[in-house]
C-alpha positions, 0 to 999 in steps of 0.5 A: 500500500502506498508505494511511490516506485516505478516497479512493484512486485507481487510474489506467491500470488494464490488469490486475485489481487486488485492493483490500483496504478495512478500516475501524476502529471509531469509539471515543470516551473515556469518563470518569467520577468523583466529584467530592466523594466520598461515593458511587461512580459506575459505567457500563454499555454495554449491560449490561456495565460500563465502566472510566473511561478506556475507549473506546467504540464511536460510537452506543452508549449509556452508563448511569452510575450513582450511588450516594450513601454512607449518609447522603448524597443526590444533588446534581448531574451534571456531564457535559463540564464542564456542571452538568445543572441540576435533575437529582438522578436516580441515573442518567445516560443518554446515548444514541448516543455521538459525542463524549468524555464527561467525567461527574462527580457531587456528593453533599451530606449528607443534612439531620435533616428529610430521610429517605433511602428504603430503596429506589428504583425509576427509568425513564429516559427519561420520554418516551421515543422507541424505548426506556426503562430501568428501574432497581431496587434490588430486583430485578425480577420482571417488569414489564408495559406497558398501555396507557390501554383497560387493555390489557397490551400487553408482558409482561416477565420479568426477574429482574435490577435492570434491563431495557432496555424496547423499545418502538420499535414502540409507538404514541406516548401514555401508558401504565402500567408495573407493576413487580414485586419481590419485596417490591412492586408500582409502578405508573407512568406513561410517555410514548412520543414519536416 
């Protein structure tokens, strides 16, 4: 009764036994902050935010989010003590979560000769394997996939600031993504890897 290992086992056996197995739920903790102030950072775990300290279920997969106060910009993300070295994104994914994670972001005040634009639209990864994000701060519409014959290979309503684009069953190359807002159309390119 109570045991805690991975193997148990039942000698002599001369009556039926019942054995009652539960298992718990991989967590891992997942922190995050700003390291110099001037901006938020927040996570989502399949659409739903997190709170820094909390745990989360092993393979899942964390989008943090910065965000830089007016009249700063990105400088750089620091996930478990590393410098991610020429990444200036808004957003960090990491996908299939197996260890703790420490995430951490530095904002820098935005010089006279740079100009911040009023509006960004993201899609992360780019290349992708079976499934990319993309990220708006207008929201979304819709959003379609072609590919390079000028096929529309999806069609996605979305009505949100971001989606979650599935494209696991999708031939690897290069296709086009059409976004629409409600105050434009981007056209962009991604790459699906296997």
């Amino acid at each position: 009764e109570n045991e805690t290992d991975n193997i148990f086992i039942l000698e002599n056996i001369q009556a039926t036994v019942e054995v009652t197995v539960e298992f718990e739920a991989i967590t891992h903790k997942v922190t995050f902050s700003v390291a110099s102030g001037n901006g938020t950072l927040t996570a989502e775990v399949d659409g739903a935010a997190i709170n820094s300290g909390d745990e989360v279920q092993e393979g899942s997969d964390i989008l943090f989010i910065a965000t830089p106060d007016e009249g700063y910009k990105m400088h750089e993300w620091i996930i478990n003590g590393n410098v991610i070295e020429g990444y200036e994104e808004p957003e960090y994914l990491i996908e299939n979560l197996d260890t703790d994670v420490d995430a951490s972001v530095k904002f820098e005040e935005v010089t006279g000769t740079e100009v911040l634009a009023s509006s960004y639209i993201s899609i992360f990864p780019n290349p992708a394997r079976d499934k990319f994000y993309v990220k708006s701060d207008e929201k979304i519409i819709h959003i379609r996939l072609i590919d390079i014959s000028g096929q529309v290979i999806k069609n996605i309503a979305v009505d949100d600031f971001h989606a979650k684009i599935d494209v696991n069953n999708m031939r690897p190359g290069i296709y086009l993504i059409q976004i629409h807002t409600h105050k434009r159309l981007v056209t962009e390119r991604v790459q699906i890897i296997r």
